[in-house]
N, C-alpha and C positions, 0 to 999 in steps of 0.2 A: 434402822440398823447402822446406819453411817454416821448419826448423830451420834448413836452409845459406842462405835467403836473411835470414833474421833474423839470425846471425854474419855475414852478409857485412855488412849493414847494420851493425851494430857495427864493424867494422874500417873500414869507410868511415867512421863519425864521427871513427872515433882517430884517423884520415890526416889526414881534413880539419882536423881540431883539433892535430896535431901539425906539419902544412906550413903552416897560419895564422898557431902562433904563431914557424916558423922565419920566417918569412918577416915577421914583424910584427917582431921583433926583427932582421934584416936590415935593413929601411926606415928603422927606429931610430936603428939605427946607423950608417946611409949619410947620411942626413937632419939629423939632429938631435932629441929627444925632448924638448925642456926650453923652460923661456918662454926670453925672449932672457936675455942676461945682467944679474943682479941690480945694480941700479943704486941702491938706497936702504938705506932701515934696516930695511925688512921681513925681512930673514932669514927670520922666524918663518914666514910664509908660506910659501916653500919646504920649512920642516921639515913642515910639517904638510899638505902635498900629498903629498911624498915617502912619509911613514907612512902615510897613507891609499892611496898606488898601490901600496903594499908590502904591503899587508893584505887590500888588494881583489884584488892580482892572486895572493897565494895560494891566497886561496880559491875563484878563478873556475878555478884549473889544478885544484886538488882536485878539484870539483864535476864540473867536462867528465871527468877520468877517470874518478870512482866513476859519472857517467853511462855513459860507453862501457862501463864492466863489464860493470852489468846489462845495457845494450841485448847485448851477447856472450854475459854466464853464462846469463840464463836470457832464451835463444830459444825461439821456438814450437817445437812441438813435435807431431809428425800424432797427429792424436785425442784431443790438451788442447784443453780449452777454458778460453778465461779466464774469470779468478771477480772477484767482487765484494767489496771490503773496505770493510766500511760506515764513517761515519765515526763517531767518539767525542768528546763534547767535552774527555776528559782529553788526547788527541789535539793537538786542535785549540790547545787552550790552551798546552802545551808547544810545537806549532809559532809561537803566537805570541810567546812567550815568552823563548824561547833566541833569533833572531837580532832580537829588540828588545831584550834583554840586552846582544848583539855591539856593538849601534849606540850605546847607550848609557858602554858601555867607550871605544867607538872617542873618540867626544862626550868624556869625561875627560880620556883621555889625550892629545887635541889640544887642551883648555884648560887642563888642570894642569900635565901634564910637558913640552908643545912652547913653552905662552908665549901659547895662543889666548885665552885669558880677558884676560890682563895686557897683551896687544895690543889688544883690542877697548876693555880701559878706557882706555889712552891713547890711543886716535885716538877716542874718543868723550867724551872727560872733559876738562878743562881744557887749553886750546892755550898754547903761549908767548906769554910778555906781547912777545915781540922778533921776532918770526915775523914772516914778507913773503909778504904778502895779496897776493893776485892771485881776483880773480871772472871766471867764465867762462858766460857763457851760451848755450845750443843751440839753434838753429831750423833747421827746415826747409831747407836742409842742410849747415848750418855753424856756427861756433862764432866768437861775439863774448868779445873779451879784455878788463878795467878794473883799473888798475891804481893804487892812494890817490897822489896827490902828495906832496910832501914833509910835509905834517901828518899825512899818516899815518890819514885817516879818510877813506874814503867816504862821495860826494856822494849825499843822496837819489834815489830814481827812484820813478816813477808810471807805472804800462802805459798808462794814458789819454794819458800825453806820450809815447808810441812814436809814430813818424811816419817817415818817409823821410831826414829830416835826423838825426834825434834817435832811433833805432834801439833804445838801452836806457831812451828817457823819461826821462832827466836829468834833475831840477827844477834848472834854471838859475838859480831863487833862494835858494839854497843854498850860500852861500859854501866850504860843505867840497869841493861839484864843480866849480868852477873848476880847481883843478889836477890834477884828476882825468885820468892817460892812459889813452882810447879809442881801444879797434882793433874795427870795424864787423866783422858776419862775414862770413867768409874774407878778412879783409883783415891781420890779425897773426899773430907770433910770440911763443910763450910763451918770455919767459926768467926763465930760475930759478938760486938762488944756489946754490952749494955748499956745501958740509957747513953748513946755515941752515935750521933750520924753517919749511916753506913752508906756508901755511893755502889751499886750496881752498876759495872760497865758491859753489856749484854753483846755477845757476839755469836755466829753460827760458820760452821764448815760447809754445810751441805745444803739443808733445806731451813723452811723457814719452823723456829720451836719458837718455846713460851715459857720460860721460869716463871711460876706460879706457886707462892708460898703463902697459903690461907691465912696461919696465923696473923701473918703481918697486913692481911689484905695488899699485895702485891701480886706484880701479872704483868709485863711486859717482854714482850716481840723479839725474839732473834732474828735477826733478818741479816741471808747472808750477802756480803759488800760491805755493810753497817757496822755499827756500834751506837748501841742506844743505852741508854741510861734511864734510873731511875735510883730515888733516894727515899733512904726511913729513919726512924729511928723505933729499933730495939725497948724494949718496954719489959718482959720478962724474960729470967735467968730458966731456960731448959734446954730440952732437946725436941727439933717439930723435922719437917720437913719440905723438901723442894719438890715437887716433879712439874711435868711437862704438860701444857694446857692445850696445845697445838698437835691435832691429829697428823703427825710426821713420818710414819708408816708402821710398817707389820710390829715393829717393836716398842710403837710408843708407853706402852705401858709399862715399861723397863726403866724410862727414866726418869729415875728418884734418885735424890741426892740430902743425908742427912745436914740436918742444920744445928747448931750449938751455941747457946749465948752464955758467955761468960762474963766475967767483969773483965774490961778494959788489960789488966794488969796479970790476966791468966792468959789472956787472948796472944797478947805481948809474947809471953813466958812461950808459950805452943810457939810460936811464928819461928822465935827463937832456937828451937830443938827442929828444926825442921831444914834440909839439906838446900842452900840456895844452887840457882839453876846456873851459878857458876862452876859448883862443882859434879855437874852433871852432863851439861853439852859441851865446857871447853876443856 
């Protein structure tokens, strides 16, 4: 009886592990599997997801079968009883060994042979001297947009000058924020140039967010104190979106912020029609 119910139990894992993954690959494939479509220069990012779902999920089919095996070949059996296999550190050290070995290949081959390394030094190392700055700050549940006037530098701010009026604390005696344009949160539109290195300068009021725009394979940290960065470039002309990748509280699901890639010279044209923050807070 222990023997046919321990093979039954094995064949029941096989089912349930072989209609999960028909059926996982069904939804798959009805649905869609993939981020949306790649919209910047990230490539590299796709490679290096791809290798890793392709590594992982052979070895997760491996492992469920040689699991169903054993749970099949050796069932209980009437008047065995199970025995006790003590454990060894030469054991213990080979099991730590070989899959921190795997992790450490995997780790390699996604920064030598996919581009992970030589991508990480370009969005962390020297930005374009020609790049179109746009800063973006997070609150509570929404996202404020600033974008340099025509001189091309960012007017100071101070959190002491945040107030009702004055949202990002402006220092209004700073001649570089005069022509500074200000979109209050959830009050703008991110637009961005095409095929043009766009600098993200990431900043938070309150708690810690995540500007997270799929299309571009982009994702970096608000952290308040900070100002972090991160850089792309723009690859197609539409409209996608930003939201928030950082569970930031009851309303995180509120902030979404549309995105718009235009050519360079529409981008311009908008900036242009748009009220600088001199004539707003002074």
């Amino acid at each position: 009886m222990e023997e046919k119910q321990s093979k039954f139990h094995g064949l029941l894992f096989l089912f349930f592990f072989v209609f999960g993954m028909i059926a996982s690959v069904w939804i798959v494939l009805r649905n869609g599997w993939w981020l949306p479509e790649l919209a910047s220069d990230r490539e590299t990012i796709d490679r290096i997801f791809i290798t890793i779902f392709i590594i992982a999920g052979i070895l997760f089919v491996i492992s469920e079968l040689v699991l169903s095996y054993f749970i099949f070949r050796y069932s209980g059996q009437p008047g065995k009883k199970a025995f006790y296999l003590p454990g060894t550190t030469r054991k213990e050290i080979l099991w730590s060994i070989l899959p921190g070995t795997l992790v450490v290949i995997i780790l390699e081959i996604s920064a030598e042979f996919l581009g992970g390394a030589s991508l990480w030094g370009k969005i962390h190392g020297e930005i374009p001297k020609d790049a179109f700055l746009v800063e973006i700050t997070g609150e509570q549940f929404a996202w404020s947009l600033r974008y340099p006037g025509p001189d091309g530098k960012f007017g100071r701010t101070d959190p002491s000058l945040i107030s009702y009026d004055n949202p990002l604390g402006i220092d209004i005696s700073d001649e570089a924020a005069k022509d500074d344009i200000v979109f209050p949160a959830g009050q703008g539109i991110m637009y961005l140039p095409l095929d043009h290195p766009v600098v993200l300068l990431i900043r938070s009021k309150d708690v810690i967010h995540s500007p997270f725009l799929p299309n571009f394979r982009v994702k970096q940290d608000a952290v308040p104190g900070m100002t972090t960065r991160t850089w792309f470039v723009p690859k197609k002309e539409g409209e996608f979106e930003l939201a928030c990748a950082e569970l930031c509280g009851l309303g995180h699901y509120r902030m979404k912020l549309p995105v718009v890639v235009k050519p360079m010279e529409e981008v311009k044209q908008w900036l242009s029609e748009q009220t600088p923050a001199g004539d707003i807070y002074y």
